[in-house]
N, C-alpha and C positions, 0 to 999 in steps of 0.2 A: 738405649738402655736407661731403667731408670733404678734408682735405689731407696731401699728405705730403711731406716735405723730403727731397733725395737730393743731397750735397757730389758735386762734383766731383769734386774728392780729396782726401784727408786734410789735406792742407796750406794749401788755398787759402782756405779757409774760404765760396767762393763755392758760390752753390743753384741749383736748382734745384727748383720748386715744382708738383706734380703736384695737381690739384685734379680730386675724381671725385665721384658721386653712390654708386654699387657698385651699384645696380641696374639690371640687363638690359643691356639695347645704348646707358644713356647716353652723352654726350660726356665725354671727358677734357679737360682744357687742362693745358699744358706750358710753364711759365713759366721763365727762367731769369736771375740779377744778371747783368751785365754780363759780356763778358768782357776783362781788362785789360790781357792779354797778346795778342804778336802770330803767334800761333801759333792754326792752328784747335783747338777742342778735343770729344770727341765721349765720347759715355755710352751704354750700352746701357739702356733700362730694361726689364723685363719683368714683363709682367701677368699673371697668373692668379687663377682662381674659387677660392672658399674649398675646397674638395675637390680643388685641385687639378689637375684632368682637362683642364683649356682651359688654355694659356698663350699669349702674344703677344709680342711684343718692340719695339719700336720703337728705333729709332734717332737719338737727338740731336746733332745736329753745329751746333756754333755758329761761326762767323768770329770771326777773331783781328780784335783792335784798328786801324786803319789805326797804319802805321809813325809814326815820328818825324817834324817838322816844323819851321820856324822859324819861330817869332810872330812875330821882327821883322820878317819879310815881311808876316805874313798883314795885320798890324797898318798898315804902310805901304800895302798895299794897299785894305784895307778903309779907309782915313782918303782917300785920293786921291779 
């Protein structure tokens, strides 16, 4: 297995983790940290064979964070 790390963007410092075999028609898996913001956020990645001639692309879109909240509900509530 091998892997390969692809940032977000420059800034964020957050991954995405692509884990492949490279031979033939294996599975890919597409892991990604969290994301912390409440905005969705989306990557292109694109695959191709060593020669080049086949490419793919997939599309990664993650969901933004649920918005803000108040503990001291949650916390009255969850103690009642």
């Amino acid at each position: 297995m091998a892997t390969k790390t692809i940032y977000w963007s420059g800034s964020s410092g957050d991954r995405i983790t692509v884990t492949y075999t490279g031979n033939g028609n294996d599975s890919v898996s597409i892991a990604s940290d969290p994301n912390p913001g409440t905005v969705s956020r989306n990557k292109t990645i694109t695959f191709a064979t060593t020669d080049g001639k086949v490419t793919k692309t997939v599309a990664v879109i993650q969901a933004g964070a649920p918005g803000d909240y108040n503990n001291d509900y949650n916390d009255d509530y969850l103690n009642n």
